[in-house]
C-alpha positions in Angstrom: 21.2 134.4 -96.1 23.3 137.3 -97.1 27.8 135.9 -97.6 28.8 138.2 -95.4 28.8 137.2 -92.3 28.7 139.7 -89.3 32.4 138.3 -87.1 32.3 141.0 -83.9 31.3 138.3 -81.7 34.4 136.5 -81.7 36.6 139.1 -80.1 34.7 139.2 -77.2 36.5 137.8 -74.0 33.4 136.7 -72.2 32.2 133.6 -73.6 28.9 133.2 -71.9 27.1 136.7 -73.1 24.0 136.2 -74.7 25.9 138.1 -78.0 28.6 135.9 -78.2 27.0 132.5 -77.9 24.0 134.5 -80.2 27.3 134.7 -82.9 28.8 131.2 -82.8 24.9 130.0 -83.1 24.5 132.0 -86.3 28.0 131.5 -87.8 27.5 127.4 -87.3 24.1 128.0 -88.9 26.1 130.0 -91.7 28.2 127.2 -91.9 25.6 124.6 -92.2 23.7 126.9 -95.3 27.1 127.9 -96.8 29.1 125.5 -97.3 29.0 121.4 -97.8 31.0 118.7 -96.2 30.7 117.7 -92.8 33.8 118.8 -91.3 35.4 122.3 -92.1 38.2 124.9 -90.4 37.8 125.5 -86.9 38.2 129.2 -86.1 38.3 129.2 -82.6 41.6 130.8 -80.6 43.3 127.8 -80.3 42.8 126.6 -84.0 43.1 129.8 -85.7 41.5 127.8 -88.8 45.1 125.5 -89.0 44.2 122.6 -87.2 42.4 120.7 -90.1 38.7 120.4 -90.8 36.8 119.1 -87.8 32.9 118.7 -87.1 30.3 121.2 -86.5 29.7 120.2 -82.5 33.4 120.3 -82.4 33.6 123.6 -83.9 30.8 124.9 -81.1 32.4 123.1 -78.1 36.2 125.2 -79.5 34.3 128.3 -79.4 32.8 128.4 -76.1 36.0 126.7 -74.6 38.6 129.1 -76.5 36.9 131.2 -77.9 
C-alpha cells in the first residue's frame, strides 16, 4: 500500500455515502498497515487529531458521528 493516502472523503458533509464510509474503511485499514500501536490520533471534526491517541473502533465510531 502506497503512503499516500487519498483524504477527499473527509470533507464530505454526508456521512452515510457509500464514498465516505468507502474512505474511513480504507484510512483505518491504512492505519492498521501503517503504523503500530493500538491507539493513535483521532482525526475526526471534533478531535482534529488533539484529543490524544484513542482506539481504532473509537476512531471509526468519531468519523461517522463527526465526521
Amino acid at each position: 500500500m502506497s503512503s499516500r493516502i487519498n483524504k477527499e472523503w473527509i470533507h464530505e458533509n454526508n456521512f452515510q455515502t457509500k464514498s465516505y464510509k468507502d474512505g474511513v474503511l480504507y484510512f483505518l485499514k491504512f492505519l492498521h498497515e501503517n503504523s503500530p500501536g493500538d491507539k493513535h490520533s483521532c482525526p475526526c471534526r471534533r478531535c482534529r487529531n488533539g484529543t490524544g491517541h484513542i482506539e481504532v473502533g473509537d476512531i471509526f465510531v468519531h468519523l461517522m458521528e463527526h465526521g
